[in-house]
C-alpha positions as CSV (number, residue, x, y, z in Angstrom):
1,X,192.8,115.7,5.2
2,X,190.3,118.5,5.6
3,X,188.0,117.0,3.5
4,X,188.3,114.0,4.9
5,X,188.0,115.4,8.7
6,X,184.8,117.3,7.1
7,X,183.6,114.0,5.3
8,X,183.9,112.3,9.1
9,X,182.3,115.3,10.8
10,X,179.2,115.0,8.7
11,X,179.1,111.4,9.2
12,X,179.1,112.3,13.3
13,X,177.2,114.9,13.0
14,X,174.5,112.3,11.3
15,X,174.9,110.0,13.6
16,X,174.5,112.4,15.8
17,X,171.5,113.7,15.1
18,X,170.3,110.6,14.7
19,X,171.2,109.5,18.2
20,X,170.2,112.9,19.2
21,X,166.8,111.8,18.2
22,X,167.1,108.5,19.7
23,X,167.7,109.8,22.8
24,X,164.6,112.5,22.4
25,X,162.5,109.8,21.8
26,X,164.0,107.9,24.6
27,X,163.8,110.4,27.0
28,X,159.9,110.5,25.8
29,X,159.6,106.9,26.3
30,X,161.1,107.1,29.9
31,X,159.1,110.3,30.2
32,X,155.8,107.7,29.4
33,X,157.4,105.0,31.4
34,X,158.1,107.3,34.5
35,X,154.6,108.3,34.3
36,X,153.6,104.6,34.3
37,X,155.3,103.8,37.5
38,X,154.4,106.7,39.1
39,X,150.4,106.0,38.2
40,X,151.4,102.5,39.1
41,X,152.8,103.5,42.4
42,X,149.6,105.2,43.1
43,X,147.2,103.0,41.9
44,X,149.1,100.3,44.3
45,X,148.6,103.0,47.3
46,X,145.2,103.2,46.3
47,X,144.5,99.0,45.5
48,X,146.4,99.0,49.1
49,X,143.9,101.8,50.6
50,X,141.1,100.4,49.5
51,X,142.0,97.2,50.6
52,X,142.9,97.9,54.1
53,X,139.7,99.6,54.2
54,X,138.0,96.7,53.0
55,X,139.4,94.7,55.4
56,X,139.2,97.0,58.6
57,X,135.2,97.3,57.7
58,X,135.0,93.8,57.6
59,X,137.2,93.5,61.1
60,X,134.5,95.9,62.4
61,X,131.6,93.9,61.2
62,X,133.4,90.8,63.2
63,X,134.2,92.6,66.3
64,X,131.2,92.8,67.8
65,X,131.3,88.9,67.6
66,X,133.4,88.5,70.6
67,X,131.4,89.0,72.9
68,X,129.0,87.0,71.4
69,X,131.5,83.8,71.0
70,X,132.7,84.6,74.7
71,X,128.6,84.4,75.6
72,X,128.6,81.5,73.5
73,X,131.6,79.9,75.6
74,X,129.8,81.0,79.2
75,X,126.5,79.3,77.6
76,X,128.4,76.1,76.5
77,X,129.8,75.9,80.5
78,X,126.2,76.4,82.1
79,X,124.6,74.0,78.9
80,X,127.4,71.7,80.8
81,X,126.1,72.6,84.4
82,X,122.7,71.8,83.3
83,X,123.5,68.9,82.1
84,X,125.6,67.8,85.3
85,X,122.2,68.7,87.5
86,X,119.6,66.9,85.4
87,X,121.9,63.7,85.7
88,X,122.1,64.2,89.4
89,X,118.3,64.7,89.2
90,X,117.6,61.9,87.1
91,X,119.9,60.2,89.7
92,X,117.8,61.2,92.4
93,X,114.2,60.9,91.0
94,X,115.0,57.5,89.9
95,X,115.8,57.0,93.5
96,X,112.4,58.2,94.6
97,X,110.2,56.4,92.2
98,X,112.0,53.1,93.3
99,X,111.5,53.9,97.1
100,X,107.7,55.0,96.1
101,X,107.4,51.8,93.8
102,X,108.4,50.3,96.9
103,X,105.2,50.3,98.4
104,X,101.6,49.1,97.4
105,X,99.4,52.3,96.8
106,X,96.7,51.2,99.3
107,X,99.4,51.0,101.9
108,X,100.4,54.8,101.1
109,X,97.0,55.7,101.4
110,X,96.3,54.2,104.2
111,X,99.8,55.3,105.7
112,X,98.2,59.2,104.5
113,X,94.9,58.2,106.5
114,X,97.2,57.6,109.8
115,X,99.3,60.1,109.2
116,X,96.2,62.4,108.5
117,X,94.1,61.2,111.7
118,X,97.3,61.4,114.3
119,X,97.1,65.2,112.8
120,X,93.9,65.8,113.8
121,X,94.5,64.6,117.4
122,X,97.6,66.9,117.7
123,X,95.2,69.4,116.6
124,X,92.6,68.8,118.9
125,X,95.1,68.8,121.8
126,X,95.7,72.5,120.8
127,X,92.0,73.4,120.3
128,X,91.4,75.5,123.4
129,X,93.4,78.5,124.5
130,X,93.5,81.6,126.5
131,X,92.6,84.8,124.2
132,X,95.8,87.0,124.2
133,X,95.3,89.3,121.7
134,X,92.5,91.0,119.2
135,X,93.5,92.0,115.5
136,X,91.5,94.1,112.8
137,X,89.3,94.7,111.7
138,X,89.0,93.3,108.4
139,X,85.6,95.0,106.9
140,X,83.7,92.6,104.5
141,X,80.6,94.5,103.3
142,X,78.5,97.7,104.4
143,X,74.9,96.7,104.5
144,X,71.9,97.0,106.4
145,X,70.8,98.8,109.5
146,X,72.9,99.8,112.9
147,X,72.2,96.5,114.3
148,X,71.7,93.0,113.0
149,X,74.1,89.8,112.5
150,X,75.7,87.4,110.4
151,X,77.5,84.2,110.9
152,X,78.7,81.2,109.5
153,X,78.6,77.4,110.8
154,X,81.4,76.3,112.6
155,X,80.8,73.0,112.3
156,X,80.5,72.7,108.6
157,X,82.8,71.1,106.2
158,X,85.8,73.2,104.9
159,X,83.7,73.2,101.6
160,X,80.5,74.2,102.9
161,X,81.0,78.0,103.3
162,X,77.6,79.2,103.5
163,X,77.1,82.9,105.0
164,X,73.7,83.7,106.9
165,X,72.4,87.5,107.4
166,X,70.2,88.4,109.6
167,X,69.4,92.5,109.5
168,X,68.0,94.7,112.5
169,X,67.3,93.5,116.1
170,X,63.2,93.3,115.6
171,X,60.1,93.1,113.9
172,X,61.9,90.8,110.6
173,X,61.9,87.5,110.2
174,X,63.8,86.8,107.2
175,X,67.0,85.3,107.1
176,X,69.2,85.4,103.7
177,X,71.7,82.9,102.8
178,X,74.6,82.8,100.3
179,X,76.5,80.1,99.4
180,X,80.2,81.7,99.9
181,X,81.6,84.9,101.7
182,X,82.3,86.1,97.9
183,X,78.5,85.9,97.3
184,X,77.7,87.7,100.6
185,X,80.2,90.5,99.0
186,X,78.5,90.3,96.1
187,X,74.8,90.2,97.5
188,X,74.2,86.9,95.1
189,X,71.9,85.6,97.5
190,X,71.3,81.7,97.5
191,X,67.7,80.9,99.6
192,X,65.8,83.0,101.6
193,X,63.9,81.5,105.0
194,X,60.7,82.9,106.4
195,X,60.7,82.2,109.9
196,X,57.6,81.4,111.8
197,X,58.4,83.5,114.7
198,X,60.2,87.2,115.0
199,X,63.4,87.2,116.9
200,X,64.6,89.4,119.3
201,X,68.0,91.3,119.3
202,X,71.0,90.4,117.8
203,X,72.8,87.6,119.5
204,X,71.8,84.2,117.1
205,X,74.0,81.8,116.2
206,X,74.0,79.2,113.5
207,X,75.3,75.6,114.8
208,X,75.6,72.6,113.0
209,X,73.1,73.3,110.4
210,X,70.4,75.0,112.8
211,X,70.2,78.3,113.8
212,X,69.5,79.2,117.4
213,X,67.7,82.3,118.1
214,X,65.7,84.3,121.0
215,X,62.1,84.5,120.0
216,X,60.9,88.2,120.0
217,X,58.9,89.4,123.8
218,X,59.7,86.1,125.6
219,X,62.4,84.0,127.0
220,X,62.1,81.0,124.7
221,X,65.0,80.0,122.4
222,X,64.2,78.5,119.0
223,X,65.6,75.7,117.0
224,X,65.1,76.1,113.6
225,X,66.1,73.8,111.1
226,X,68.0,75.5,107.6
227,X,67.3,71.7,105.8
228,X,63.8,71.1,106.1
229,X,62.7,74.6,107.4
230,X,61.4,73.7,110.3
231,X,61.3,74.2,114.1
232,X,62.8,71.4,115.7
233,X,63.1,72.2,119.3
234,X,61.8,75.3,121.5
235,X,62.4,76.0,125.0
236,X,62.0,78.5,128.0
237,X,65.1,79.8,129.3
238,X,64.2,79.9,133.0
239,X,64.3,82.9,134.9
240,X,65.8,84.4,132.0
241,X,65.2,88.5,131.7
242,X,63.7,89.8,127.9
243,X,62.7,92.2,126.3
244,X,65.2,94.7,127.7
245,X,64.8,94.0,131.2
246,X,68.9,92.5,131.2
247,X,70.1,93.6,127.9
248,X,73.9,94.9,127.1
249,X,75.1,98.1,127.1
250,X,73.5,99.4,123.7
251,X,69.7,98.1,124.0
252,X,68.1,96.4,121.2
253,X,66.2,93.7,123.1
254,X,69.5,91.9,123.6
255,X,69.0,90.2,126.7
256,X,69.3,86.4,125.6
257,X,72.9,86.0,123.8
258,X,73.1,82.7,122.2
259,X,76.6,81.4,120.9
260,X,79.4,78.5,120.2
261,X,82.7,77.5,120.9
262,X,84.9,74.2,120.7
263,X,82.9,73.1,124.0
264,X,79.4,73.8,122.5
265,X,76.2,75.7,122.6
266,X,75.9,78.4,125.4
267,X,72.9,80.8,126.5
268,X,74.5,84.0,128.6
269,X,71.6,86.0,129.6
270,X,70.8,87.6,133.3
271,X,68.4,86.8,136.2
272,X,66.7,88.2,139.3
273,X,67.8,85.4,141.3
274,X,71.4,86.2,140.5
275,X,70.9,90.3,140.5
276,X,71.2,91.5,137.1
277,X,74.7,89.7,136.7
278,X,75.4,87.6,133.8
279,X,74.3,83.8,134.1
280,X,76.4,81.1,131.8
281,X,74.5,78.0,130.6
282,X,75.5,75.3,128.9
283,X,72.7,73.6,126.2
284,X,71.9,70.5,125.1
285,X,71.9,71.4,121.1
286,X,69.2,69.3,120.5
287,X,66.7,69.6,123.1
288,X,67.9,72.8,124.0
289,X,68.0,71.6,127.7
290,X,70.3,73.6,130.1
291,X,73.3,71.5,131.5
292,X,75.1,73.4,133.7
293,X,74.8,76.9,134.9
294,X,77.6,79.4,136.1
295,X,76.4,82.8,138.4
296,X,78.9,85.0,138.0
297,X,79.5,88.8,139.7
298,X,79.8,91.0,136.1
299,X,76.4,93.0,135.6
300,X,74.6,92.2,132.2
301,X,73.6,96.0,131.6
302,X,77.4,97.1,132.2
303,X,78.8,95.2,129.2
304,X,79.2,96.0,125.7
305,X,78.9,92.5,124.2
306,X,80.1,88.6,124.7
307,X,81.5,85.7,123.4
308,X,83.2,82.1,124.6
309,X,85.8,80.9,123.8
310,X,86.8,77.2,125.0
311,X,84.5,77.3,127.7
312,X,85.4,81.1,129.0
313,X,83.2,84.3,129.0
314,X,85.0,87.2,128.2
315,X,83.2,90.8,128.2
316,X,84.0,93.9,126.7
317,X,83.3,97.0,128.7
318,X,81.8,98.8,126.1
319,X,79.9,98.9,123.0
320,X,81.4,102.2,121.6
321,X,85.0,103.4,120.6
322,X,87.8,102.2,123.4
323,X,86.6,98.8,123.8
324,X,88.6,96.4,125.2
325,X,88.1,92.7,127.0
326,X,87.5,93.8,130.1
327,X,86.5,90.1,132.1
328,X,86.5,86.6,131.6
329,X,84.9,84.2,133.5
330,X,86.3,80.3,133.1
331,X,83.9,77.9,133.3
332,X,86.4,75.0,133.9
333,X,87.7,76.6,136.6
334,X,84.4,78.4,137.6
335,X,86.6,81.8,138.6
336,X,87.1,85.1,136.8
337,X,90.1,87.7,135.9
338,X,89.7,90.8,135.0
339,X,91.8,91.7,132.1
340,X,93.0,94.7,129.3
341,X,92.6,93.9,125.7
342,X,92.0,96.1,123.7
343,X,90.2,96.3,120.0
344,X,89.6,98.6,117.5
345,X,85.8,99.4,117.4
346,X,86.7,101.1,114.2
347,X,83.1,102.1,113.1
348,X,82.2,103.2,116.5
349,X,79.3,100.8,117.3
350,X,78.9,97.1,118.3
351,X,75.7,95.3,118.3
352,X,77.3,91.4,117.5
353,X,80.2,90.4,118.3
354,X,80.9,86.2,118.2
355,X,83.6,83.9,118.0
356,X,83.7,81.1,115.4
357,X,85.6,78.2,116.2
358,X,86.4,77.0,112.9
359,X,87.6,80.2,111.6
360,X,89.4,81.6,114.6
361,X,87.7,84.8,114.4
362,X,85.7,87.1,115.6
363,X,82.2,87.9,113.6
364,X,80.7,91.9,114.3
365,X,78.6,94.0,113.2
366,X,79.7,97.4,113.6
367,X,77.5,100.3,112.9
368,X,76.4,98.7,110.0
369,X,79.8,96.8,108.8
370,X,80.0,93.2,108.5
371,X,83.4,92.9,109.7
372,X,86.1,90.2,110.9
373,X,88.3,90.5,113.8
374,X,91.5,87.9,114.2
375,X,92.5,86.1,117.7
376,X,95.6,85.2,119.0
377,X,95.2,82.1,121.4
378,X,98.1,81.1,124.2
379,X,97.5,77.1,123.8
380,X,97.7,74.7,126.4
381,X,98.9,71.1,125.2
382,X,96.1,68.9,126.8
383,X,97.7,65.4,128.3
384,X,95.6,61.7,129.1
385,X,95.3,63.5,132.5
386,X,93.2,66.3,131.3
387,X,89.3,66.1,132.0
């Protein structure tokens, strides 16, 4: 029995050895196996890392597409706005070019032409106006002497812009010409005219293609003729002071002050007959005969300088800093006012100062400044009763 308990112990104790080293190599493999899983488990927390990380970089290169797509939807709405208005304006274009095709194109022109001319005569109706206020001034160019003028034509076209320049107050008789007030600036002169005779002070005026002037030591006015170059009319202002017998304020042989409004040509000069004060005359611009006189109380020495405007004189007191318009005399009415408006004599000295009626401004030369002063006019509407 004892053998046979040894002979079965032997037998266990091979089998147990050799399930002893089934089990050892087990364990190894589960060892190995364990290991797997576990380098499995991380390489899936890894795979799942890098993953997520691909896919939140890729989420971050997409975010800032919202905003675009959101633009894109506010785009699409206003693409549909635009749309919306360009079929209304087709709408109403289509309207307009039937209505225009309406009508013959002569007929529009000539409806223009009406339309054009009815303009002109509201126009008209507001030409003339009390002076209410002076602005400036606007300087235009330094040049010259203390004294002289310059003008343009305010009868010319709207295209014909032409600037004359006429320096000093005696002994010259050339005038210079430019073709724009941008030339003036410039000094691109455009024709130069040799007079035949010298003038005398300061106070010319260029009319209608002609420039008007007061020939130097005598009281004859000159015509002369910028197109042919040529005198074309000359006559003796009767009575007339010159040669500083009845100039203004400052001197410089200015006795004879020629100058233009919406009425027409005018001479404002000073007698014996009427006691130094200033005479009005209207001319004839071709023959230069007087047409109608006005004596009125303001003495020629006391004032600064001149102009009309729609038939009235008005005065400034002074030539020098303070001026102001200081009287008017109406020649309509044939009485006189006196009145307060002031300007800015900025550079101190006057020695021109005349309106233009196509400009609405005042041309001066101030102590050697071509400059521009504005006008405000109160307008009376004239009616089929007005004279």
């Amino acid at each position: 029995q004892v053998q046979n308990m040894s002979q079965s112990i032997e037998v266990l104790n091979l089998r147990t050895q050799r399930d002893f080293q089934y089990v050892l190599k087990m364990e190894s493999q589960m060892k190995g196996l364990k290991a797997k899983f576990r380098q499995i488990e991380d390489d899936r927390k890894t795979l799942m890392t890098k993953h997520f990380q691909e896919l939140k970089e890729k989420m971050d290169e997409l975010l800032p597409l919202i905003p675009v797509l959101e633009q894109y939807k506010t785009d699409a709405k206003l693409i549909t706005q635009f749309k919306e208005e360009i079929r209304n304006l087709s709408t109403v274009l289509t309207g307009i070019q039937e209505e225009i095709g309406a009508y013959d194109y002569e007929e529009l022109h000539q409806r223009v032409l009406s339309l054009e001319t009815r303009l002109r005569d509201c126009m008209k109706k507001l030409t003339c106006g009390k002076l209410m206020k002076i602005t400036g001034p606007i300087t235009v160019k330094i040049s010259g002497t203390r004294f002289g003028a310059w003008m343009t034509d305010p009868l010319a076209s709207e295209k014909n812009n032409r600037v004359w320049y006429m320096d000093s107050y005696t002994n010259n008789k050339i005038v210079r010409e430019y073709k724009s007030i941008a030339d003036f600036v410039s000094g691109a002169e455009s024709r130069t005219y040799n007079l035949p005779f010298k003038w005398a002070g300061t106070n010319h005026v260029v009319y209608n293609g002609s420039l008007y002037f007061n020939k130097y030591q005598s009281n004859i006015i000159i015509k002369y003729s910028f197109d042919t170059a040529r005198v074309l009319a000359q006559r003796s202002l009767e009575y007339a002071g010159f040669h500083n017998v009845y100039p203004y304020t400052w001197g410089g042989f200015s006795d004879i002050d020629l100058m233009a409004d919406e009425i027409g040509l005018w001479a404002v000069y000073a007698t014996n007959q009427n006691a130094g004060n200033i005479v009005i005359s209207q001319l004839n611009q071709d023959t230069l005969e007087v047409l109608k006189s006005w004596s009125t109380g303001y003495p020629k020495r006391s004032a600064g300088e001149s102009f009309m405007i729609c038939g009235t004189l008005y005065v400034t007191n002074s030539h020098l800093t303070g001026a102001k318009v200081y009287y008017s005399y109406s020649t309509k009415t044939s009485t006189y006012e006196y009145t307060d408006i002031p300007f800015h004599n900025q550079y101190f000295h006057i020695s021109m100062l005349d309106y233009n009626a196509r400009d609405r401004a005042l041309y001066a030369w101030n102590n050697g400044h071509q400059v521009l002063f504005n006008v405000t006019l109160f307008h009376v509407i004239k009616t089929e009763d007005d004279t």
